[in-house]
C-alpha positions as CSV (number, residue, x, y, z in Angstrom):
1,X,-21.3,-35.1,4.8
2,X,-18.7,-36.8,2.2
3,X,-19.6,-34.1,-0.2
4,X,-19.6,-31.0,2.5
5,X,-16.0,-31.3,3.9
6,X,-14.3,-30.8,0.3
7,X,-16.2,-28.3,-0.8
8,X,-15.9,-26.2,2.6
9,X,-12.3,-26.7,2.2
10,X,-12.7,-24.8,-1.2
11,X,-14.8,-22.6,-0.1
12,X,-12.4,-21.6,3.2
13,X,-9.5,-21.3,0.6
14,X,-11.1,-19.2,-1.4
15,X,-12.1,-16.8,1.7
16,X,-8.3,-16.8,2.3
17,X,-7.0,-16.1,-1.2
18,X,-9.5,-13.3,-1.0
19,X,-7.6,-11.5,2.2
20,X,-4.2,-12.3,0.5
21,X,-5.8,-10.4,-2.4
22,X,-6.4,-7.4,-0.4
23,X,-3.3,-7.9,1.3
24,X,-1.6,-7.8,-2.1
25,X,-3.7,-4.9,-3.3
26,X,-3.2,-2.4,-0.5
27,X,0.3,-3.1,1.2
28,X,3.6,-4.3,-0.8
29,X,5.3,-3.8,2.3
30,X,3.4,-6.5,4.4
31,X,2.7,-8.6,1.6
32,X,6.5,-9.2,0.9
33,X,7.4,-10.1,4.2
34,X,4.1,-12.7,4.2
35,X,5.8,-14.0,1.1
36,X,8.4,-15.3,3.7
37,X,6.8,-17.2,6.3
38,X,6.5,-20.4,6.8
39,X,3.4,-21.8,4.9
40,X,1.4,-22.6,8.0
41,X,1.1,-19.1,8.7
42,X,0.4,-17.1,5.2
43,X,-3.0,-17.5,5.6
44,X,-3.5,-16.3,8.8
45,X,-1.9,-13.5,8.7
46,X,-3.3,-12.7,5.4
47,X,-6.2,-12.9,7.1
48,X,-6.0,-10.8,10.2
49,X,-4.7,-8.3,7.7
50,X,-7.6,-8.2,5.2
51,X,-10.3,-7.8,8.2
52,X,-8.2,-5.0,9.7
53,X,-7.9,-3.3,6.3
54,X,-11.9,-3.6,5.1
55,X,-12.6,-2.1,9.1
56,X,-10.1,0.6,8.3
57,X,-12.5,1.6,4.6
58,X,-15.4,2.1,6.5
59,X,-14.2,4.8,8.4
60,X,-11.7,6.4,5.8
61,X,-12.9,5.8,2.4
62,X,-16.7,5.3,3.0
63,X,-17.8,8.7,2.7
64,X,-21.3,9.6,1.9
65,X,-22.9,6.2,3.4
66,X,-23.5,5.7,7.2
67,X,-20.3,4.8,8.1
68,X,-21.7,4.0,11.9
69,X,-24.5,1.9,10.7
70,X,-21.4,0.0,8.6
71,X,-18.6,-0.1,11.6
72,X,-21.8,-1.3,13.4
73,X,-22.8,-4.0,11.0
74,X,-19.4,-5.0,10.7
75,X,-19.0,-5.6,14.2
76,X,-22.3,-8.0,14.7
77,X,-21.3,-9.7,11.7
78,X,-17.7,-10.7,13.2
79,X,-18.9,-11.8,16.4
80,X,-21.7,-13.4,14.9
81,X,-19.2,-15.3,12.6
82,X,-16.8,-16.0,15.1
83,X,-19.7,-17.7,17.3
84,X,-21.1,-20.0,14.4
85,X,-18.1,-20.5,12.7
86,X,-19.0,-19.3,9.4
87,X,-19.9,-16.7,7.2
88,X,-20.9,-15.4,3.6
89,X,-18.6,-12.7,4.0
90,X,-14.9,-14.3,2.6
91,X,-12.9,-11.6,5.0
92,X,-15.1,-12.5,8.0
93,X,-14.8,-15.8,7.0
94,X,-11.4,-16.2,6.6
95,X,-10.7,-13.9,9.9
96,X,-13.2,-15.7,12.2
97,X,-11.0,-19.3,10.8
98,X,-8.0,-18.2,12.7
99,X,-9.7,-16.0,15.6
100,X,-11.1,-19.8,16.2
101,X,-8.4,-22.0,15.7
102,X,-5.4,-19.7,17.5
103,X,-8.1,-18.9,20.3
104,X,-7.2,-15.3,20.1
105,X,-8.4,-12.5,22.6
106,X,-12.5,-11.2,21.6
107,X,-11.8,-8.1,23.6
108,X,-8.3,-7.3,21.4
109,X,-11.1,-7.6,18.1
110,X,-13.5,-5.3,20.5
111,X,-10.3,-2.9,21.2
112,X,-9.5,-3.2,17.3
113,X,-13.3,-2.1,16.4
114,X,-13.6,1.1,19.0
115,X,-10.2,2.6,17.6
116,X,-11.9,2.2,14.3
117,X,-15.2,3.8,15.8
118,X,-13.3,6.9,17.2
119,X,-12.2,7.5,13.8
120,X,-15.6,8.6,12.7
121,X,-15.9,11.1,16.1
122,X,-12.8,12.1,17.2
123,X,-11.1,15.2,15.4
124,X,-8.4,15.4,18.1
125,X,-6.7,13.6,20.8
126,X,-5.5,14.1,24.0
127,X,-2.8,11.7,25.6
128,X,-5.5,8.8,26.9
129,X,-7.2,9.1,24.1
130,X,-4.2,8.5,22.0
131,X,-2.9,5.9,23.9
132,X,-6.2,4.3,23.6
133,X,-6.7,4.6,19.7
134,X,-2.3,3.5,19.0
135,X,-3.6,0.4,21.5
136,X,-6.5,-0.5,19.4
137,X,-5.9,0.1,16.2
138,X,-2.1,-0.8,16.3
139,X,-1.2,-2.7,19.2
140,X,-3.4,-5.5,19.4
141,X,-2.9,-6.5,15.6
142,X,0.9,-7.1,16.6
143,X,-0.8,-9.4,19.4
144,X,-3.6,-10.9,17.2
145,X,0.2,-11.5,14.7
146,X,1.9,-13.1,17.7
147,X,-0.9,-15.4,19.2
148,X,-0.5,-17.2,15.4
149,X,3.3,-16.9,15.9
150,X,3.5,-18.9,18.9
151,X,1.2,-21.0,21.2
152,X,3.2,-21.4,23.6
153,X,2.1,-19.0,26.6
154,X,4.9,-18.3,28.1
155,X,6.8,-16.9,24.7
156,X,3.2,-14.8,24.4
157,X,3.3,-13.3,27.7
158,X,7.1,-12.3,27.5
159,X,7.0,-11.0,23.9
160,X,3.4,-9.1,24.1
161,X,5.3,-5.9,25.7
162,X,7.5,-6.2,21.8
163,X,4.4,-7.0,19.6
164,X,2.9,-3.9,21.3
165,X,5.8,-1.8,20.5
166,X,6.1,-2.5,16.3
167,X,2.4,-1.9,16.7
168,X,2.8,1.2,18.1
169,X,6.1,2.8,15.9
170,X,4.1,1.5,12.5
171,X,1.2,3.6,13.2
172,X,2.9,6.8,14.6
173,X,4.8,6.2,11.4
174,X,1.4,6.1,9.4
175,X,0.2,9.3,11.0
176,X,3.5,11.4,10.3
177,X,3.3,9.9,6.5
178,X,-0.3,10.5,6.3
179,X,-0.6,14.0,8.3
180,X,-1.5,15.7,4.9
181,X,-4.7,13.5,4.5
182,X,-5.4,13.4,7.6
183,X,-5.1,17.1,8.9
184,X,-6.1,18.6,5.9
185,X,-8.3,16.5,4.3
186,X,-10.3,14.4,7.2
187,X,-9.6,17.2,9.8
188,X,-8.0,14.9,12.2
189,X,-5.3,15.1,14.2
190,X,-3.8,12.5,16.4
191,X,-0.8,13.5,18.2
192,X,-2.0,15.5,21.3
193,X,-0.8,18.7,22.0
194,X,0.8,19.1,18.6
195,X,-0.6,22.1,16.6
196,X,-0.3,21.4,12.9
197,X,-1.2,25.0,11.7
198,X,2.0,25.5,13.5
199,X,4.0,22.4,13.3
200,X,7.7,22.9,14.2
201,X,11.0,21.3,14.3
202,X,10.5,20.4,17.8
203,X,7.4,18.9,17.6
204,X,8.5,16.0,15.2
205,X,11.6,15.4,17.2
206,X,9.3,14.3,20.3
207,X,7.2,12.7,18.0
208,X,10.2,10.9,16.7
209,X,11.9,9.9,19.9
210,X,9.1,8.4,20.3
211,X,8.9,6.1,17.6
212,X,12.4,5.2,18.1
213,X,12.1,4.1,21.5
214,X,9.1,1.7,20.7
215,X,11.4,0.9,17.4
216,X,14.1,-0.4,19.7
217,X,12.1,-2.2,22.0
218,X,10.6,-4.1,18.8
219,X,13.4,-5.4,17.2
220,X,14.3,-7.2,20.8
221,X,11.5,-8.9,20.3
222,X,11.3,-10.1,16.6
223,X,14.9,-11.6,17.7
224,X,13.3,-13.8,20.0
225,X,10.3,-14.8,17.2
226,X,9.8,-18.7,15.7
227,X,12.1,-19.0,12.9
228,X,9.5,-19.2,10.4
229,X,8.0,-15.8,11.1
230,X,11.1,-13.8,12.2
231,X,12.2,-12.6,8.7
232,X,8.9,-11.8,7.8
233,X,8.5,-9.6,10.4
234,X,12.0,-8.1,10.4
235,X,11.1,-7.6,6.6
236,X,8.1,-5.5,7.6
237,X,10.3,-3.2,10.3
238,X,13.0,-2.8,7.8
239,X,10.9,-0.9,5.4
240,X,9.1,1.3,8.2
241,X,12.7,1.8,9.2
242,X,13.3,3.1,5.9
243,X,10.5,5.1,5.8
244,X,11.0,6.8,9.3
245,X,14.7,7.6,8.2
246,X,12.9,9.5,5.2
247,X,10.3,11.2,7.2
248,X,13.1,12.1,10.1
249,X,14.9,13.7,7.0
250,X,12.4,15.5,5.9
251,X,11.6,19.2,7.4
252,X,8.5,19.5,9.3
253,X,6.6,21.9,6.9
254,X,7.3,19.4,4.1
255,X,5.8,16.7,6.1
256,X,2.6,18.8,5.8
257,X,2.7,19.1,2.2
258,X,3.3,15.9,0.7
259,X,3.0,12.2,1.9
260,X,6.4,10.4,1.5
261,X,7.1,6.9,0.4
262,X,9.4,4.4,-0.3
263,X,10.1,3.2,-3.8
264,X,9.5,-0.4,-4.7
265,X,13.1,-0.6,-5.9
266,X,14.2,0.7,-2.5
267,X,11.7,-1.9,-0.9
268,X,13.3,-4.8,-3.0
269,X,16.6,-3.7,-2.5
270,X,15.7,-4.2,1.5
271,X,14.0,-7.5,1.0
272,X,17.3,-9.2,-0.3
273,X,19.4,-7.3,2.1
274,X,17.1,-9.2,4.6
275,X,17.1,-12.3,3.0
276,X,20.5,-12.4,2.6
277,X,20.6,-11.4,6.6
278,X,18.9,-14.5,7.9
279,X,21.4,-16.8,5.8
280,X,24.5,-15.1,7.5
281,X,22.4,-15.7,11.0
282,X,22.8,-11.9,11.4
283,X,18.9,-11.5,12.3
């Protein structure tokens, strides 16, 4: 046992440099606000993020392999990790780690894991499906985020309703972004009720209102976050702000042609805004 403990602790640091890796590799966004919390919490966030992201491969990127057998495998493999507290897997590792230590929700991981599954079914959506998939595959990240934020259960409860609503505005962000690849490419289409052989004007300023209204309710919340995780956070929002700003100024048809971004000299240009924002207590 005097030889185990060090070398488990290397091994579990290595598991979490793996999901910052991945965290690093797919979103500058997220990774920059990271950058900015508090040590205590880089890992487990980096964490939550690289499990969500490999979940999100199988069912977009995976083509040609049985992506069901995968999701499935996935799934067993998680709970099976989370239940003996380790695994050879470095995400599962690494995620199982903090769904053990901040005690967080198995049925928000189960919620997390059906969205996923509906991607490899489900072409369209009406409004509970929606609701459903924006709940699982967006919502309970922001609660899985905030259970590591804050253990105090009071703070939990009252910000949930806020963690739920940046959940929410990110990924009906995502899906206007990613409406090219997703419509024409993967055949899906999320937004119920919204035609995208005949997309109009109208239709993306519902879809917009929307986003705004969950966009206000968030930033209530990350107001009322643990000092060493508000900018962070605020970070993340303003660049999805950003982005939605882009993507409200963008006409409808365009939105169907190409997926829009924003630079990385934008996104830096934001982060010291920010930065400079928490020193003048402005946040």
């Amino acid at each position: 046992m005097t030889t185990r403990v060090p070398m488990m602790n290397l091994y579990d640091e290595t598991c979490f440099e793996c999901s910052k890796l991945i965290t690093k590799k797919y979103s500058t966004s997220f990774s920059l606000g990271i950058r900015t919390f508090d040590k205590s919490f880089r890992y487990p966030i980096y964490a939550i993020y690289g499990f969500v992201r490999y979940a999100d491969e199988i069912v977009d990127t995976f083509h040609g392999y049985d992506q069901q057998q995968l999701i499935n495998s996935f799934e067993e493999e998680t709970f099976k990790a989370i239940e003996e507290r380790i695994s050879t897997n470095p995400v599962i590792h690494s995620f199982q780690q903090v769904v053990n230590q901040f005690e967080i929700d198995h049925e928000l991981i189960r919620a997390f894991l059906r969205s996923m599954e509906m991607d490899l079914h489900n072409k369209a959506y009406d409004e509970d499906s929606y609701q459903t998939y924006i709940y699982g595959s967006a919502e309970v990240i922001g609660m899985m985020c905030l259970r590591v934020f804050t253990n105090d259960d009071i703070q939990y409860q009252a910000l949930v309703p806020k963690a739920r609503s940046l959940g929410a505005a990110f990924q009906k962000i995502n899906f206007l972004r990613d409406v090219k690849a997703d419509y024409t490419e993967r055949g899906r289409s999320y937004f119920p009720g919204v035609d995208f052989n005949n997309f109009t004007e109208h239709d993306k300023l519902a879809i917009e209102a929307e986003i705004k209204h969950d966009f206000d309710e968030a930033f209530e919340g990350i107001k009322c976050l643990p000092a060493g995780t508000r900018l962070g956070v605020y970070i993340a929002y303003i660049y999805y702000l950003q982005l939605f700003k882009k993507i409200s100024y963008t006409p409808a048809n365009v939105i169907l042609q190409k997926r829009i971004r924003v630079s990385d000299l934008c996104k830096m240009s934001l982060y010291i805004k920010a930065v400079l924002q928490q020193k003048l207590n402005v946040i």
